[in-house]
LOVEXTOR-409448 format. One record per atom (N, C-alpha, C): x, y, z. Coordinates in steps of 0.001 Angstrom, whole numbers, plus 500000, padded with zeros to 6 digits. Each point is the difference from the previous one (the first is absolute). Layout:
<nodes>
XYZ ...
</nodes>
This chain:
<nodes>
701062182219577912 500470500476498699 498817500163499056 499792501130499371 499172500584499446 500015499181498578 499352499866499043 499859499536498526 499470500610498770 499949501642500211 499641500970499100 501433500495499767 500515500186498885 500374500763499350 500334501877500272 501388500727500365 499780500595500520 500280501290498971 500074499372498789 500012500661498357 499991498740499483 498978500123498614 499857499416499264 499192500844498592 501011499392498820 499718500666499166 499467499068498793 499194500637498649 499501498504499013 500400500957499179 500019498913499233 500425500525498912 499279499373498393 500237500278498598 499514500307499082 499806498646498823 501216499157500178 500561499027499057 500342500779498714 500098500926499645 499865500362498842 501195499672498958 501082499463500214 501004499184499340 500654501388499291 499893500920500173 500978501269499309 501552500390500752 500314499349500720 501741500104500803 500512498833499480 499019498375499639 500877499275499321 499605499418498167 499364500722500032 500063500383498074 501286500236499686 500297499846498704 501353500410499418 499200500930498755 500944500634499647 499742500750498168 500611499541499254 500200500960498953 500841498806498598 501253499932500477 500931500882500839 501093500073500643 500417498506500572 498875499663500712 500271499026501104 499996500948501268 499576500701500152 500104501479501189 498750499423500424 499944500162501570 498671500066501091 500137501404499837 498592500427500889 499541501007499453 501166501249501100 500714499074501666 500565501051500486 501938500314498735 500233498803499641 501426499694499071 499636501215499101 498716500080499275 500172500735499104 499592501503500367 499769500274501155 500007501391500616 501176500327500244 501089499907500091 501413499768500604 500701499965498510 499347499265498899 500730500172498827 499983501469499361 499152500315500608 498827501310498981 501261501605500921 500581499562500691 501136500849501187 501705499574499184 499745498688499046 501343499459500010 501306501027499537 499452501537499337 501539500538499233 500264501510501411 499030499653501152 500369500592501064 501452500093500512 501106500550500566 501459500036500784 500054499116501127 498581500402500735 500024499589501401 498070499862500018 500008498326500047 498569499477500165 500106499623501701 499168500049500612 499396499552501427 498648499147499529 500213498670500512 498519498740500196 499958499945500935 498393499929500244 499584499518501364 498906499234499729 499957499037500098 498907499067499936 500222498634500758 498775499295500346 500232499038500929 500549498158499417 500491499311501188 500650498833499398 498669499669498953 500488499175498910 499585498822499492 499611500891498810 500122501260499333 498911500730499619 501546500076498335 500746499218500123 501141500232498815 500728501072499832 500619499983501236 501365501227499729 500922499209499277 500425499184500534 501363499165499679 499640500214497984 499036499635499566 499840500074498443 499630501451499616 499640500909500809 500103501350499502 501058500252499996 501127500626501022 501657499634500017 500517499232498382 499668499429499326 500526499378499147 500092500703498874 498410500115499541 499319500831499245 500872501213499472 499811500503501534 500860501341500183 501337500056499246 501144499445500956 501261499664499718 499983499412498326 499445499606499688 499979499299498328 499403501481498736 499437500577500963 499858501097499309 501437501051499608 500181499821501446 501184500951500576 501499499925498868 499938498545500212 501114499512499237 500150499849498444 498854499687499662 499513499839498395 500196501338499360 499093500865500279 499629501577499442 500201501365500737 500947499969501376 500268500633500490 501512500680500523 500683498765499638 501203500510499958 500636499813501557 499716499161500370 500246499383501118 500627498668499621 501558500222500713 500741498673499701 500055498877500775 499780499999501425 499976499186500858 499067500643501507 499364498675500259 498931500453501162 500449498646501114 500030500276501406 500068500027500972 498890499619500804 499598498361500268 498701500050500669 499893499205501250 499934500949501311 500561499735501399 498614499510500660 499952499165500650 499075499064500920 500397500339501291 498937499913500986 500181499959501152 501164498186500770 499918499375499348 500074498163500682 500056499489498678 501470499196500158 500000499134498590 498513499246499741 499321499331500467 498887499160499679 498945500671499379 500253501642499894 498477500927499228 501054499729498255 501203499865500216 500753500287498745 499100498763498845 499595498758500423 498824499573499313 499165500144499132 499469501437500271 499124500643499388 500610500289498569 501269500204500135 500424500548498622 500902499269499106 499511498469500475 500840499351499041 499161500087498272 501044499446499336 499206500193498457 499395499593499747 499081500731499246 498362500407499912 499728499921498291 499115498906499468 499387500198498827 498923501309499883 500357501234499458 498904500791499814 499389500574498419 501035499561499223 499754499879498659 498634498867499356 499983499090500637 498464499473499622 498679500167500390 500057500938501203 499032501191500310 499833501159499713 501204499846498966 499469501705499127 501156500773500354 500886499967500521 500898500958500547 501035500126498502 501151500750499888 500615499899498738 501367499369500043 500420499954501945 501188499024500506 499651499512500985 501100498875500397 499684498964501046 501343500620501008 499421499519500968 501166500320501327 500942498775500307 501112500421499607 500877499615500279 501571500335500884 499929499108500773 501339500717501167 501308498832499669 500836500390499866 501605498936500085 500025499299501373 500250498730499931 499863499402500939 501510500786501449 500776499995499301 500888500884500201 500238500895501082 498466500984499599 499603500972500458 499010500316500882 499417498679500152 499108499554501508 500232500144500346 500521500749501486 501036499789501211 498802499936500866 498598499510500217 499165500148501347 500148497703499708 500972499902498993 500471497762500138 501004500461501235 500379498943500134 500786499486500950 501628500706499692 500700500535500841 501270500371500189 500631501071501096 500912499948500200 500401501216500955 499579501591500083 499961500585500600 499768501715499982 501011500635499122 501427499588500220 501133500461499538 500320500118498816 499856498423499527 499186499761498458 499156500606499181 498764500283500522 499152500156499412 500477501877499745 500451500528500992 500459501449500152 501125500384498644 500758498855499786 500849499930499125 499014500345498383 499116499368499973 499200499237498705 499471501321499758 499289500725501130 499244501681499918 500989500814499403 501447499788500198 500884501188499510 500436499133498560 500056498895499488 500140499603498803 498881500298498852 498914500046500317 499082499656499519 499489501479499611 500588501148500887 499942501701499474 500562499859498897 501363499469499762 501105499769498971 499560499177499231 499276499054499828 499998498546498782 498682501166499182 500813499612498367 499305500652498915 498886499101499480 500163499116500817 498642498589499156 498993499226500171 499848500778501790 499038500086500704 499054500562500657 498764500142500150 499229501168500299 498949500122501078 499745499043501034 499234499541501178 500939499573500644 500250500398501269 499892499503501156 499239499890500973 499823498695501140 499450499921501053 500629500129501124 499565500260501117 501132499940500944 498919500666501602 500697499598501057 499168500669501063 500246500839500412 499153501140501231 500112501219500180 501716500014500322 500070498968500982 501484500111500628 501172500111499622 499592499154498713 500965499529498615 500713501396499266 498650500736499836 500397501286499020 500250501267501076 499840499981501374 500604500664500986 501247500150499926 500561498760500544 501812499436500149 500485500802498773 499199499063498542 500540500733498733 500483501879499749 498993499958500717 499588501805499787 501679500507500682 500075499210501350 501240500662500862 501287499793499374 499999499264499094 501239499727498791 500052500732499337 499145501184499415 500144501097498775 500130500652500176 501044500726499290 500424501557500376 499676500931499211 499333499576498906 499092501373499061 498858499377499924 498650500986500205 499187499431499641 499328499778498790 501039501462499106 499503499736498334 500050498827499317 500400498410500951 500289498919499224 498476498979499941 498772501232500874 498578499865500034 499444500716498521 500688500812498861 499348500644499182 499404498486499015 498911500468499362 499162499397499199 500228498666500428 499571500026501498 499786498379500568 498557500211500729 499851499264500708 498408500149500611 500058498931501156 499112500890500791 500150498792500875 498244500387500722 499787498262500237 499208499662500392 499455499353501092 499939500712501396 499664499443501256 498578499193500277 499917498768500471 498667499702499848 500261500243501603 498841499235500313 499147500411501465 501070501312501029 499311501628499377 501099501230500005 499821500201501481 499363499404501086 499334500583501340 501461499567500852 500754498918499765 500677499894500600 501776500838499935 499733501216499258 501001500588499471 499393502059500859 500877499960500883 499971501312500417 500548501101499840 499971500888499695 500518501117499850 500645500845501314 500548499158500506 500277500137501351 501625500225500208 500746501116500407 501615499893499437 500351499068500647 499625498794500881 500318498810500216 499932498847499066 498941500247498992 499890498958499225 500428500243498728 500812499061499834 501774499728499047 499082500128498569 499153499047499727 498871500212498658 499574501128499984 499164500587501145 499468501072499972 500803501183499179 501350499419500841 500601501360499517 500838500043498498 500236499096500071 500348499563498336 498934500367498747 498644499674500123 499281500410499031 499836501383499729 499956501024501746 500148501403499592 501440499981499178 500784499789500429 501190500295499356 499837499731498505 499488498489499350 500175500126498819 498609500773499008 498776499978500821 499314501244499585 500720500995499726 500901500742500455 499948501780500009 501649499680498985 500878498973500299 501046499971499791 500266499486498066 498767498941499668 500452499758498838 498623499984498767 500072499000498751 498466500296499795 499195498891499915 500607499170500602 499158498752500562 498272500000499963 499305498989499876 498467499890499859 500064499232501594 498739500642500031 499291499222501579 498832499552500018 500096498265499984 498161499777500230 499839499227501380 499346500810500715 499899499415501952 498699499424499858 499930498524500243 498559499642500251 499764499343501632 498706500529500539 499800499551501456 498361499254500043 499975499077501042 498628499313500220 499807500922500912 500575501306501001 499600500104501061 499177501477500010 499276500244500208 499003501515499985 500305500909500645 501151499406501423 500110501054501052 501171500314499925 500770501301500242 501214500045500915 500228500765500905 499018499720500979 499689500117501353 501072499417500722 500195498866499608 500673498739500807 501159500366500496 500906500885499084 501225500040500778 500874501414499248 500986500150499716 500501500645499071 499855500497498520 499391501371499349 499439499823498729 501055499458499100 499093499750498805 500857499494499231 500816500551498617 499235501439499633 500975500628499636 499707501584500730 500827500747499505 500113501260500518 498778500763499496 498752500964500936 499440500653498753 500381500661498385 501114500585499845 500338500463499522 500681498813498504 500273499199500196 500249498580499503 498787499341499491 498972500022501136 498924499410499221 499119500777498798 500426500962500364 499275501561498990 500212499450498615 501016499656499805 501006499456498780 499354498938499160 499404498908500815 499533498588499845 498246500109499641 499809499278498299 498857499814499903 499197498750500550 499009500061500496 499529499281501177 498386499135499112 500206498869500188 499139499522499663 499534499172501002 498751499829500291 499113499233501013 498842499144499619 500282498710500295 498998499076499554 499153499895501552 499016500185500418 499291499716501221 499759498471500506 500109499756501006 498961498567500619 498783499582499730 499362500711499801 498592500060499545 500126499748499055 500676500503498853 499982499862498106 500245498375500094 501149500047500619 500897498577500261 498769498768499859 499549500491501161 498733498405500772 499063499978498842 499166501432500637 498798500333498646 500197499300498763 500780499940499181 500626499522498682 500258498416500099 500064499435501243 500232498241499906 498431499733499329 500484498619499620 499045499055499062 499383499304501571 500267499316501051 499824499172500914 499631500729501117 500996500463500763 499763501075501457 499028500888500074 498718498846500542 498950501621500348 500125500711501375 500608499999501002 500492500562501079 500900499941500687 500389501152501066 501298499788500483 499362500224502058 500526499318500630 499686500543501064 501320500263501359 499747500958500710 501178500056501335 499208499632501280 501100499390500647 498674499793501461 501694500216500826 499136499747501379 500695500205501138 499886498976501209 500698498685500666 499692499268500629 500895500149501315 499493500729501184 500507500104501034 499937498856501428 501170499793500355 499995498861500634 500871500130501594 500156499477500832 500626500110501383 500837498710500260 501030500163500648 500856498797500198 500954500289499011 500314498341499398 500864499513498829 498979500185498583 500456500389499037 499523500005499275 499640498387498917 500729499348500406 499823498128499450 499323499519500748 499353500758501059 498761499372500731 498578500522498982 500200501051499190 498462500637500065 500160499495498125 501184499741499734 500186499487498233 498067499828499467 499391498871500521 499398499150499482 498601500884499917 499757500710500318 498971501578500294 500519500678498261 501256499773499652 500024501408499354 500455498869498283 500433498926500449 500633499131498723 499027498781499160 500140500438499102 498997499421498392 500816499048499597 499615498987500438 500778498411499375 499481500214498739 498945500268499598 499256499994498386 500358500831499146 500551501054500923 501030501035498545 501500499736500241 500515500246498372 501261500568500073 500677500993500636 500990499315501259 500437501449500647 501093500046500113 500695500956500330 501185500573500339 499783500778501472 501090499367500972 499916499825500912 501305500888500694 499816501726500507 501296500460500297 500283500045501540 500530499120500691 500380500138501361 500913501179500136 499764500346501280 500588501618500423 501328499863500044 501050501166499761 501201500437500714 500510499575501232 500783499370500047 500539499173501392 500124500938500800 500322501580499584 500363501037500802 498487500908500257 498988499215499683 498779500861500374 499154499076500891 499126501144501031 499269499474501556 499163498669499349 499392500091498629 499104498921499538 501106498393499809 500931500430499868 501054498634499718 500321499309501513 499951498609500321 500406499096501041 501265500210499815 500955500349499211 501508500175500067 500629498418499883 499194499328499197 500527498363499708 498841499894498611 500656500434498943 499452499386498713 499781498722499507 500874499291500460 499704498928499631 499019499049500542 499702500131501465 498535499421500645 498772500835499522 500339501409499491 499025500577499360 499275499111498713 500791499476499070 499728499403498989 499640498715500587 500021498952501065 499676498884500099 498756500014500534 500166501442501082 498126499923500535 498996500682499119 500691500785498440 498907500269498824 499768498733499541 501111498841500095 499560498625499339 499242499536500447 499830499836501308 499014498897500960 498663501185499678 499666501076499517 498983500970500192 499327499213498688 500802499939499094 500009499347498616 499117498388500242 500618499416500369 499735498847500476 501314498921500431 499970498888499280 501196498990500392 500646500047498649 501318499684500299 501317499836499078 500110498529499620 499805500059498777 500145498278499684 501307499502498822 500557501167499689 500960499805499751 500812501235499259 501487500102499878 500949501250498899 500013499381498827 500009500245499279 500692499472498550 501755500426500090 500612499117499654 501355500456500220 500712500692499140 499033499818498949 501143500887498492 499348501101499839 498310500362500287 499662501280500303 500165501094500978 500091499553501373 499850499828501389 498552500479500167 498743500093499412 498784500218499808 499231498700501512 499518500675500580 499441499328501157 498738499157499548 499732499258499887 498173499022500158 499530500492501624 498341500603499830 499758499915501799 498542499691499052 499411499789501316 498768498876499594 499427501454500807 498710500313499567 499186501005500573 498914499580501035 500267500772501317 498995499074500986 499207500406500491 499343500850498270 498650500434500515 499356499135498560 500555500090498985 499180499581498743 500667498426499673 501373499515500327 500369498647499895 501116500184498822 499894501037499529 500812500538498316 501166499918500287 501117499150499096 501153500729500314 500634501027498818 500624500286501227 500290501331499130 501807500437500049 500168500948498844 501839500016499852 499907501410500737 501214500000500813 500375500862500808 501093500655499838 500477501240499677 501239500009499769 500842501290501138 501393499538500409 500489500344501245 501138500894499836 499772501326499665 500891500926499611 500476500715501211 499977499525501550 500752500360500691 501116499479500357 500197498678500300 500689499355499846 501400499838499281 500974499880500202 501506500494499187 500185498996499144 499863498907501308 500270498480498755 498501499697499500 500916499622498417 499075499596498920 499267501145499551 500613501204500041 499142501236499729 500577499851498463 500747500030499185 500456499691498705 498730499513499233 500319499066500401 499371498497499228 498259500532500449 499550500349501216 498366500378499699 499887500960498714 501059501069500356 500163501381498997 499641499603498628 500645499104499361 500351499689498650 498620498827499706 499418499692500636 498602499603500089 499189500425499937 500003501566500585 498935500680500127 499860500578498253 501747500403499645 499806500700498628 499739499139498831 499392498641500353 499568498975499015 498870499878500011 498800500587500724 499087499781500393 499163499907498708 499063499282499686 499219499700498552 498738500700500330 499156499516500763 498280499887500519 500004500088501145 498564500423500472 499987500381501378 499644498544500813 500254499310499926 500212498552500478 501448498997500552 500851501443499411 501496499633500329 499978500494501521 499381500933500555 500239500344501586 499132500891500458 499784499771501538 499041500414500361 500266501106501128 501085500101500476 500119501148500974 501641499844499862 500216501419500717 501385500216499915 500288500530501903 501206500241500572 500395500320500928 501055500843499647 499870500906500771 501143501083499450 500420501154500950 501059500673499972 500520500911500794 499970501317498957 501481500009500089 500087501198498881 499898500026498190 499846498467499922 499789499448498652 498565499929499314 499935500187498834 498505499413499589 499581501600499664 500796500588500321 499357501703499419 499850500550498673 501130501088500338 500195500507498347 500469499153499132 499878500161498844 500202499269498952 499320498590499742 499657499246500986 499763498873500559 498463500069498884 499948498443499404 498654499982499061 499611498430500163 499050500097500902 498934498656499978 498121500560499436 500191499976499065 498624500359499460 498699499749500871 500241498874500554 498595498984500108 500040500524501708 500427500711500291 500094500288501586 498945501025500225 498895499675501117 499041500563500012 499651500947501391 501008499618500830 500138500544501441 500983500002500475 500443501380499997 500978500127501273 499924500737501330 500190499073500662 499693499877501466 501988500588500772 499833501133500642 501426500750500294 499456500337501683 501221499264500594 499849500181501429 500905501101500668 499355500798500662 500427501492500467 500140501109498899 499589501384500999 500307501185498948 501411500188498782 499642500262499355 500925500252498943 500167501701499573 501177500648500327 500623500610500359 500365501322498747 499846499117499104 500115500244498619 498854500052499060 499277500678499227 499186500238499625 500210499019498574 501163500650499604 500607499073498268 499901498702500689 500545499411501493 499743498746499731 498302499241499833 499677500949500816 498398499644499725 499710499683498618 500384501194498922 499609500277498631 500774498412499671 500917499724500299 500844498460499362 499089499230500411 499560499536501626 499269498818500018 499037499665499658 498985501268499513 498932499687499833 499887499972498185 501052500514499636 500741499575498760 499901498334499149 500374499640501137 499955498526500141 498720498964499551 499136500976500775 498552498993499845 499090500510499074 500289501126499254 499250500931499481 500267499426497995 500814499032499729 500316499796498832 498534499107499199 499739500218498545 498407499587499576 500414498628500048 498995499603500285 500398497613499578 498669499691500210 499443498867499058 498972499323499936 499441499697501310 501094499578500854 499422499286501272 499738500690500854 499316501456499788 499942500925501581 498718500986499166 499173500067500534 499381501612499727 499918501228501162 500987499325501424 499761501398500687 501891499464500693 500578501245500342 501190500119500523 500332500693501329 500189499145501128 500267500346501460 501246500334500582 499971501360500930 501264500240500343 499311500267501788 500395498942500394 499641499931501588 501435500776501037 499558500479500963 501423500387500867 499951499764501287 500468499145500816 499450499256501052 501259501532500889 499384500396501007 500286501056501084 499776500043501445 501169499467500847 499107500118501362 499473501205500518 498878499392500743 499182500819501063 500333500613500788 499971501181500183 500449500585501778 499563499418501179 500760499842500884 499763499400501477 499980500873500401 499016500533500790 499979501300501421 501266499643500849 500104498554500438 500606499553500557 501903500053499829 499891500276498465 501751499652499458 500030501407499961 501735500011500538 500566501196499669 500489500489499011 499295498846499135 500708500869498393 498752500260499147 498761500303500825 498623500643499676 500104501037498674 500778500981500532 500259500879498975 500464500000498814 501337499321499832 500284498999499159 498851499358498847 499007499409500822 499702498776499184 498370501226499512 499787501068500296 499014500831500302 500310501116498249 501616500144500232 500363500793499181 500153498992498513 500287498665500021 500201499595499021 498471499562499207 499207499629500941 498322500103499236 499796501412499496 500407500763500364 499815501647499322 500786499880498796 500858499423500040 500950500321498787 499326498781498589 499332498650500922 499242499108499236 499053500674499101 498923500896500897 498736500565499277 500952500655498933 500754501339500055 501031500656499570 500236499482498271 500451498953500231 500676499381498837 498863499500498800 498763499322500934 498821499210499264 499212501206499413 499940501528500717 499324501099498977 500619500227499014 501806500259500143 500422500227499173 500152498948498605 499688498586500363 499836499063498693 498517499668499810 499333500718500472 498557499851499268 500191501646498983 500689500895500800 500007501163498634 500690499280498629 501019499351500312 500856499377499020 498855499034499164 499763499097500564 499005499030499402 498633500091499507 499569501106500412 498585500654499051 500330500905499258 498837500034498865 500140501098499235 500394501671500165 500725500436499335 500663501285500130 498940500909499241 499126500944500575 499065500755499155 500661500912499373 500129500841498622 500090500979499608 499067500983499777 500251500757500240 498985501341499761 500631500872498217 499168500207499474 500319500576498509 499395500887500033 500173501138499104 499132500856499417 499059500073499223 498729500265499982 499064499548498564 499632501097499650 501126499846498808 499679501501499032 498707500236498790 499798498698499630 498323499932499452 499236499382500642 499005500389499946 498533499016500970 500078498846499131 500472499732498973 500120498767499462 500990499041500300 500814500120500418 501705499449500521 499368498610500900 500898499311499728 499349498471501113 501236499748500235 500164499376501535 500842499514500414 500744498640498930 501176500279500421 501464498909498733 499966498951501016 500088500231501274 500011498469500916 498870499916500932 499792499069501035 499249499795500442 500334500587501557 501343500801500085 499723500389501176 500163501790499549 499729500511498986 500442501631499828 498419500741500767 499766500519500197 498948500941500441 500228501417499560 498903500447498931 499864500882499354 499836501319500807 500719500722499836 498993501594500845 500566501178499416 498061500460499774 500528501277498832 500548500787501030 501233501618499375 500057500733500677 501458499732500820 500439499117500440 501115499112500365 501318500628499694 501167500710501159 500973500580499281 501139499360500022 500440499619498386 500798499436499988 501652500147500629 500783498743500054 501158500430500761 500745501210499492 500590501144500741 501012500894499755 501263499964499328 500607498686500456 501451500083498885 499642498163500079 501258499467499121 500309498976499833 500262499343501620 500884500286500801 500119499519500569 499042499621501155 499021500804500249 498715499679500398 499064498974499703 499824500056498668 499525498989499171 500720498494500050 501358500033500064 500521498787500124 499938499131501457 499718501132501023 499641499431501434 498953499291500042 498545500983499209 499197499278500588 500055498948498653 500621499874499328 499724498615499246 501118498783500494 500807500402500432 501302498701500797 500044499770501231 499775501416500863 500687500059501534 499154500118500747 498329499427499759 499032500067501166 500069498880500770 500937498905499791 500050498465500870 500755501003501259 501239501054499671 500807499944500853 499533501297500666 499314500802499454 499104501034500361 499247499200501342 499059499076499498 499319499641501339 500721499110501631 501414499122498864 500464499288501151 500464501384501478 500764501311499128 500547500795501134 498896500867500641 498062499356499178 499894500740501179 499314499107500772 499675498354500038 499522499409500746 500754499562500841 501590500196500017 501339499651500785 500367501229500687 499043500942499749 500489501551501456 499714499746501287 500591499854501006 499599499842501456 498651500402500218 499234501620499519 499118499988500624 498798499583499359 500112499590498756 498991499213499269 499808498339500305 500901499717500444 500076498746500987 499178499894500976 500354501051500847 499555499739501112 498507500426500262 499034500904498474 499118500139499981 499517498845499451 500633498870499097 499374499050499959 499929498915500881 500456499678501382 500272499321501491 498312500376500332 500225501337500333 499196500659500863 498353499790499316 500079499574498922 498392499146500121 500276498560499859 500857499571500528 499880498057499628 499145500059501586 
</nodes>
């Protein structure tokens, strides 16, 4: 196993993504504000970078001076609904504070049926003006209404929008065209994810034409931390079991997050739960659970440290770790996590400095989530690791090809998040020999013809992430990049 870095990017410190203004606005919140009396806004910017408080901003605009009576704000998973509990923003300068009716939470605790009920009351109640609720929540809801004009001067607000297709299979999907074209509803879609390569687009061209698009980059994101001077991707290929080769690829000394594979993929033993006991013994020895956390003690048996472990595969006591994790104070409360499909989106441990993800990942957005994860600014880190442990081809195994095609798809993914994660150059026009570049990545050139219509112009300023993913994801650009490994 190799120990270079197979992208690695540095970055600036320059503290301009977590500055505020007199607003209380970071610098991406208040790009997104500067869009706020838009019909139909599109965000794209990466975790940690303050959507959830741009969303607010927005909607408080919406509602205050716009003539918008009630807004609609759908989560992927009750546990992102978090993000939007009430928010002091008036002592940072804002002119209101966010406030939701407890009422009107529906990502707390209660039935589907319920909560479906509360979506069709809550169109009707004159004395309330936020709701929360999940994608699924305002789906069901949607299949209860029989006009959609009961969407006029309401708004609705999808956060993480990647998981919403425009697909006549998908019930959301098709509901938002509907109340797009059908009533005069506001739309603000915000996504962490750059691509939609992955699966089904997410709106119709013709739909997205509609939608003003704002894009905060990865680069602005990092570049702009006070702490994080680098980010790096590597690749650790291994033969056998993969809990044999752990100790090659795992940093007792950083904070990690730890994603064991799909039970239904060639990298998974198809028994999770010995998966997690032979990452423990990789760890070192178990010296004891805490019973009211279920937070593991293992003594480290390379440095002697013990360290908190936490076991998010596991069914029992998955609660009680959960509600531990969202108490977390300092990066001294825990030291690694174990995880399946948990620990992703939405998911916020600041102080986490490596994540280490066993087998290809399939999904590009999930990539963009995990590495999401480790990429947040905190005192205790100046560089952030996203390792991907991948078996090796055997001449010998008949699933050569297999394991041949998924390292292709590895390189694949790591070009496409080093485009994401370095700087995005612009090219400008320089209409006086005096003109100086406004940022540090514009490049001046006299003579330079500018874009033809608007919509040109808006590509290459939003849609070059997804510009490059479809063309580093074409079969034969693939296979020209194989053909020199």
């Amino acid at each position: 196993m190799k120990n270079k870095n197979v992208v690695e990017v540095n970055y600036h410190q320059t503290g301009k993504s977590t500055n505020t203004n007199e607003l209380g606005m970071r610098e991406m919140q208040s790009r997104v504000y500067q869009h706020r009396k838009s019909k139909y806004i599109l965000v794209k910017a990466p975790p940690a970078s303050g959507k959830s408080r741009a969303l607010m901003f927005v909607v408080l605009d919406k509602l205050v001076n716009q003539g918008i009576k009630k807004v609609i704000v759908a989560v992927p998973e009750r546990s992102i609904g978090r993000s939007f509990k009430n928010t002091d923003l008036v002592k940072f300068g804002f002119y209101k504070d966010w406030r939701v009716d407890l009422q009107y939470d529906l990502t707390l605790n209660g039935g589907q049926e319920k909560k479906v009920k509360k979506v069709l009351d809550f169109l009707e109640d004159t004395n309330s003006d936020i709701l929360i609720c999940t994608h699924s929540t305002l789906r069901f809801a949607y299949q209860k209404i029989i006009d959609d004009h009961i969407f006029d001067n309401v708004m609705i607000a999808i956060d993480e929008f990647h998981h919403v297709s425009s697909n006549d299979n998908s019930v959301l999907g098709s509901a938002l065209r509907n109340i797009i074209h059908n009533s005069s509803a506001h739309i603000l879609a915000m996504t962490g994810s750059y691509f939609r390569g992955d699966s089904e687009p997410i709106l119709s061209p013709e739909d997205e034409q509609m939608f003003d698009k704002v894009t905060y980059t990865y680069y602005e994101q990092l570049d702009g931390y006070q702490y994080l001077k680098s980010f790096g991707i590597d690749y650790k290929f291994y033969q056998g079991r993969y809990t044999d080769a752990l100790d090659e690829a795992l940093n007792t000394n950083k904070k990690t997050i730890i994603h064991i594979p799909s039970v239904n993929s060639s990298e998974s033993t198809k028994d999770k739960y010995d998966e997690v006991d032979r990452i423990f013994d990789a760890i070192g020895e178990v010296n004891n659970r805490n019973e009211q956390t279920g937070i593991y003690t293992i003594k480290d048996k390379h440095t002697g440290k013990l360290l908190k472990v936490a076991d998010l595969v596991n069914e029992e006591g998955r609660e009680k770790v959960g509600e531990y994790l969202r108490q977390l104070n300092s990066p001294d409360d825990l030291d690694i996590i174990v995880a399946l499909n948990m620990a992703k989106e939405g998911f916020d441990w600041p102080w986490a400095e490596q994540a280490l993800t066993i087998g290809y990942r399939h999904s590009l957005t999930e990539i963009v989530q995990i590495i999401g994860r480790v990429t947040r600014d905190s005192s205790n880190k100046l560089h952030a690791q996203f390792t991907n442990m991948i078996e090796q081809p055997n001449a010998k195994d008949d699933d050569v090809e297999y394991a041949v095609n998924q390292i292709l798809k590895a390189i694949t993914a790591s070009l496409l998040m080093e485009q994401v994660l370095a700087p995005e150059i612009h090219l400008r026009r320089r209409k006086n020999k005096d003109d100086k570049p406004v940022n540090d990545t514009d490049i001046l050139i006299r003579g330079l013809k500018e874009p033809s219509t608007k919509r040109v112009q808006n590509i290459i300023e939003n849609d070059l992430p997804d510009l490059k993913a479809a063309i580093l994801q074409d079969p034969s650009v693939k296979q020209g990049i194989v053909s020199n490994i």
